[in-house]
N, C-alpha and C positions, 0 to 999 in steps of 0.2 A: 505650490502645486498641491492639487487635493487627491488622496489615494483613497480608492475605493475598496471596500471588501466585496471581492468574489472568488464565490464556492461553487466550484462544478459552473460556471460560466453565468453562474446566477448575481444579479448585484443585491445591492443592503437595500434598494426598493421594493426589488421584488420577494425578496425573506421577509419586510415587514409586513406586505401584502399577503404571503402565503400566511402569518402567523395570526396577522387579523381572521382571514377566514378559522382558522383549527379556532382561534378563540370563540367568535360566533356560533360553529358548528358543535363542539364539544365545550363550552362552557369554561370558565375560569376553574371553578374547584373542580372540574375532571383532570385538568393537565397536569398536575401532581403523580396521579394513575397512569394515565397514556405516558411518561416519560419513563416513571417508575417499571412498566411494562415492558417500554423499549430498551431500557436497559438490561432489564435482566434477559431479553432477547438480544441481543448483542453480547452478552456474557457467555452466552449457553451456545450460539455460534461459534464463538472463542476457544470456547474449551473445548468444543467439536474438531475443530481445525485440529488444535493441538495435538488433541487424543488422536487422530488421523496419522498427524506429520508422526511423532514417535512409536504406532505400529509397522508403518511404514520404516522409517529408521529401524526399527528393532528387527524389523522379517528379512533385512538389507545387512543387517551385521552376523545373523544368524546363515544366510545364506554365503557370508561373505563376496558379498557386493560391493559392499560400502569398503572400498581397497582406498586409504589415503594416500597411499605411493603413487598411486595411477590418477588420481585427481591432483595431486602435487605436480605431476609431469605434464600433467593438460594444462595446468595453471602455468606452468613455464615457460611452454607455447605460446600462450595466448601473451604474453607481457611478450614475448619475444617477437611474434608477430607487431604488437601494438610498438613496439619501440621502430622497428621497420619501417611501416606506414608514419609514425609520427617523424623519423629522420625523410621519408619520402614525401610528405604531404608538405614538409618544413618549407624546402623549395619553391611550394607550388603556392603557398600563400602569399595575399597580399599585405604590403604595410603599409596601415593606413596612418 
C-alpha cells in the first residue's frame, strides 16, 4: 500500500510543483532569506497570541472571572451528560 503525504488537502505533487515554481521565481540563494523571514514572522505571531491569551487571563483573575469552582461544575456536567448519551447511544449502535 503507498501512503501519500497530504497537508491541507494538498499532495507531495503538488508541494513539489509549488516549490519548483518559489525556486524559479525567487532563486536558490534567496530561500535561506524568505524562510529565515517566515520564521521570525511566525514567531512574532506566537508571542502575540500569547501576550493576548495572558492579558486576557490576567484582566479575568483580576476581575474574578476566572472562578475554577464554576468551571470544575461545568466540567462535571458535561462528563455527566457525555456518559448519558454514551450509555444511550451504546444501544443504538451497530456490531459490526
Amino acid at each position: 500500500m503507498i501512503h501519500q503525504i497530504t497537508i491541507l488537502f494538498i499532495g507531495a505533487a503538488e508541494i513539489m510543483v509549488i516549490l519548483l515554481i518559489v525556486v524559479l521565481v525567487f532563486g536558490a540563494d534567496k530561500l535561506p532569506e524568505i524562510a529565515r523571514g517566515l520564521g521570525k514572522g511566525m514567531r512574532q505571531l506566537k508571542d502575540a497570541s500569547n501576550d493576548i491569551k495572558q492579558e486576557v487571563t490576567k484582566s479575568a483573575k483580576e476581575n474574578n472571572i476566572l472562578d475554577k469552582d464554576v468551571t470544575k461544575n461545568v466540567q462535571e456536567e458535561i462528563d455527566k451528560i457525555k456518559d448519558d448519551l454514551e450509555d444511550f447511544t451504546g444501544s443504538l449502535k451497530r456490531n459490526k
